[in-house]
N, C-alpha and C positions, 0 to 999 in steps of 0.2 A: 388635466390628465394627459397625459404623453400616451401618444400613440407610436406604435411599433406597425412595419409593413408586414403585408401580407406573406411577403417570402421570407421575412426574417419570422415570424410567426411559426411558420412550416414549418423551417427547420429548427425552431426552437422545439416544436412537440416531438418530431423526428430526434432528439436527441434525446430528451425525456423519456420517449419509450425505450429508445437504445438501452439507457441508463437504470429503467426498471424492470429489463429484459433479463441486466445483469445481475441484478439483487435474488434473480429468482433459480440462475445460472448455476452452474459445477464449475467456471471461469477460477484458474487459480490468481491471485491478488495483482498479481505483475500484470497481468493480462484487466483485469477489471480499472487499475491505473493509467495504462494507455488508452482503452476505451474511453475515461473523463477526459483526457488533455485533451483527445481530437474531437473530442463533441465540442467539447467547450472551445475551442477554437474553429471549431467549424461552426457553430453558430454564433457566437460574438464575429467572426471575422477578424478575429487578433493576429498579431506577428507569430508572437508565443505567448501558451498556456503550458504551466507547468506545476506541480503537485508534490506539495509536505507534507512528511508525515512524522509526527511525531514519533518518537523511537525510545521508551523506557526501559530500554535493555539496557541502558547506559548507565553508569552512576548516576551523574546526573543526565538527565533528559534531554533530551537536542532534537532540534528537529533535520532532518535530512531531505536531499532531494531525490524523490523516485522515480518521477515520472514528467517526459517531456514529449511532446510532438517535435522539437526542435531537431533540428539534425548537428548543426554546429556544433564542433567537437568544445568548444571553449565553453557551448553553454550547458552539454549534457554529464561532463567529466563529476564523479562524486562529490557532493556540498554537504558540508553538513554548518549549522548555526545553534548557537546556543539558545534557550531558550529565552532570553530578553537581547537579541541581538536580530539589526536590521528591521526591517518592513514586515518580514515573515514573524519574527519575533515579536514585532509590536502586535501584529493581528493575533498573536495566538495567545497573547497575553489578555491584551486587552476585549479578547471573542469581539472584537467589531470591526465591521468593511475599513478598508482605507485607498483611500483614490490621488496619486500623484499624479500630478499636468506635467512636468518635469521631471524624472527621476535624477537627475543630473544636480538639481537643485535641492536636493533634501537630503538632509545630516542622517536622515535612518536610512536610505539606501544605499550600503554597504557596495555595489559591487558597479561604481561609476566605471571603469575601464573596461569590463567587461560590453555595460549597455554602450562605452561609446565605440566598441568595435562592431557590436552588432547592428547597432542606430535603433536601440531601444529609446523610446521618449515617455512617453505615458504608460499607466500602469493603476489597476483594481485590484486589489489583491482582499482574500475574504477567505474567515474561517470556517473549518469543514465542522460543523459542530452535532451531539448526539445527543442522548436523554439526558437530564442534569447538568444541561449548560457547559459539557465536555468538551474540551477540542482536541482534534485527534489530528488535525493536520491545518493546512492552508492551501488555496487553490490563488495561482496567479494569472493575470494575462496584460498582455505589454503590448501596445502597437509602436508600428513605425513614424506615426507621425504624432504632433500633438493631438490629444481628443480630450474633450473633457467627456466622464461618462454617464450619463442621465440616471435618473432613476433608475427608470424601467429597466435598462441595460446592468444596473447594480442588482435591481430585484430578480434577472434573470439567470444571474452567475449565482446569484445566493441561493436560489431553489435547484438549480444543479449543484452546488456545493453540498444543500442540504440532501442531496438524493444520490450525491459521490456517497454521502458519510455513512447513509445506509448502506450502500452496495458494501462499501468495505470494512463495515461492525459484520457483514452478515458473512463475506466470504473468511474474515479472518476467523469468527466462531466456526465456521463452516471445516475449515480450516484445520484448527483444534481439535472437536470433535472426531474428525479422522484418524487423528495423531494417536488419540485418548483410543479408541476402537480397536487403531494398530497396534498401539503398545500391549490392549489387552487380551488380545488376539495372540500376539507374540508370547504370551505369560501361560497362556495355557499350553501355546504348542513345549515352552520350555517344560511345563507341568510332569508334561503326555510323555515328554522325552524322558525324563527323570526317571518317570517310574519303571520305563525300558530299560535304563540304566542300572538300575538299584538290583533289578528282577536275571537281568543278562548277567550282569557282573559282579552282582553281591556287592551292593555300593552302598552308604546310607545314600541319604538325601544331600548332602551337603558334598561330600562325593561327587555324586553325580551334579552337581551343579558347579564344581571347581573343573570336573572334565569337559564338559557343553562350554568353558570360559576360557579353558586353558585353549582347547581346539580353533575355537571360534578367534582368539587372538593368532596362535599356529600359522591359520588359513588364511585370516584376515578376510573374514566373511563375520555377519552379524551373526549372535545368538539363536536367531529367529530359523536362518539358513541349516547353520549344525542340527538342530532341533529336528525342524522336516527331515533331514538327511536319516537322523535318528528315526524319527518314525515310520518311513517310509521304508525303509532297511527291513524293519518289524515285521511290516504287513506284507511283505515279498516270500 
């Protein structure tokens, strides 16, 4: 059994709570992102930790880079990878850890000239996975010198991975749900407007929803805005 020190201990639960502080948080997703890299490089002690996330907005699916502690502009510039390409691609494919001593040395790490600018060597890289064997992303982290990484040190990334993956199933439903509230929100004030419309100006319905569309294009303000303006006219 490998033993981990007291201070690296600390600030492993110290990042753990971070982490479960934000699952429980209003933190919109960009912000819950940078909170993983710098945990997770503040308790690993890595060069850089950096965070994929799979992106199905695309025809087909890629994973992209979101989130860095890095400052290097070489290493934080947009990435995106297909989803069977590179080290990121293997991990998401195959949902299991992979630990390179070298990354210099291996046919799946895509991005040699980058690590030999920055003196990237080593590298753990583990999927961020959810209920039903999912992966929703990949978390990385690379030192500057050779390391091989122990267990314990694998087993620590992967219980922050698995409590990234929570925090960011919960903010992006979190997320949604707003959107969904907003829009229906938006639907009634268009409603409320209508019928002012219909009642003011002797409109039908379709009418008054062609003038709220025509206006709102006009202004170049959303439907939502014309609406209030409408209603608030009323009540004056």
């Amino acid at each position: 059994m490998e033993r981990i020190s007291e201070k690296t201990f600390e600030k492993y639960i110290k990042g753990m709570m971070d982490i479960s502080r934000a699952i429980t948080s209003d933190l919109y997703l960009e912000d819950i992102l940078k909170l993983i890299v710098m945990v997770t490089a503040k308790v690993t002690g890595v060069e850089i930790c950096s965070l994929w996330l799979v992106d199905k907005d695309e025809t087909a699916p890629k994973l992209k880079l979101k989130a860095t502690q890095a400052i290097d502009p070489d290493y934080v510039k947009e990435r995106s990878l297909n989803m069977d390409e590179g080290v990121v691609g293997f991990v998401a494919t195959h949902k299991t850890p992979l630990v390179l001593e070298n990354v210099l040395a291996d046919k799946r790490f895509k991005e040699k000239d980058m690590a030999r600018k920055l003196g990237l060597v080593s590298m753990l890289s583990v999927p961020l996975m959810v209920k039903n064997n999912e992966v929703i992303g990949v978390l990385n982290c690379f030192t500057s010198e050779r390391h091989v990484f122990s267990e314990t040190e694998k087993n620590l990334v992967m219980t922050v991975a698995n409590q990234a993956a929570v925090a960011i199933m919960n903010t992006e439903l979190m997320v949604k749900t707003r959107v969904i509230q907003e829009e229906l929100e938006a639907r009634k004030l268009i409603e409320r407007a209508k019928e002012i419309l219909m009642v003011r100006r002797n409109m039908t319905g379709r009418q008054a929803y062609r003038w709220l569309q025509k206006r709102s294009m006009d202004v170049r303000k959303p439907m939502r805005q014309i609406a209030e303006a409408v209603i608030l006219s009323d009540e004056i």
